[in-house]
C-alpha positions in Angstrom: 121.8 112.9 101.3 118.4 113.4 101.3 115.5 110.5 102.1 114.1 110.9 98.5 117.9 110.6 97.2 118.2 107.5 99.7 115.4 105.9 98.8 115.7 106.4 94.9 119.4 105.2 95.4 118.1 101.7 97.0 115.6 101.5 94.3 118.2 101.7 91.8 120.1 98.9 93.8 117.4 96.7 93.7 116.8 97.2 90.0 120.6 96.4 89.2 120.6 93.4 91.1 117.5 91.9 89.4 118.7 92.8 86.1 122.2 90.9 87.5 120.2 88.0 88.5 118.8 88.1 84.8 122.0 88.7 82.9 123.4 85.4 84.9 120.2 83.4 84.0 120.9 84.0 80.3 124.2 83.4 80.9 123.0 79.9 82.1 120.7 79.4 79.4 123.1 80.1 76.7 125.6 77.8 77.7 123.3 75.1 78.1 121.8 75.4 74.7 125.7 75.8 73.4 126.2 71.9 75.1 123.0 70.7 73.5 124.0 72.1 69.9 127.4 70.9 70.4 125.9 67.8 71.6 123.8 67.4 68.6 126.7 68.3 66.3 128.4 65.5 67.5 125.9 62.8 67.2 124.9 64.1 63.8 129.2 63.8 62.5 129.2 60.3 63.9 126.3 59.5 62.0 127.0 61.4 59.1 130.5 59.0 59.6 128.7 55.7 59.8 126.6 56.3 56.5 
């Protein structure tokens, strides 16, 4: 292997392990906004209930 090939290879690595750390991060955010809307759901049954 080559440097150029070595060096484009790690390059490549880095990129697919910031676009990792992204994927997870959306991951994160999407279950958290799936809690607050389920969340919200709830309270707005119960109230919806109480009427």
């Amino acid at each position: 292997m080559s440097e150029k090939e070595r060096r484009l290879l790690v390059t490549l690595s880095k990129k697919v392990q910031q676009q990792e750390e992204t994927i997870t991060q959306l991951v994160e955010i999407i279950a958290a906004t799936n809690r607050r809307v389920t969340d919200i759901s709830a309270r707005q049954e119960s109230l919806a209930g109480t009427s």
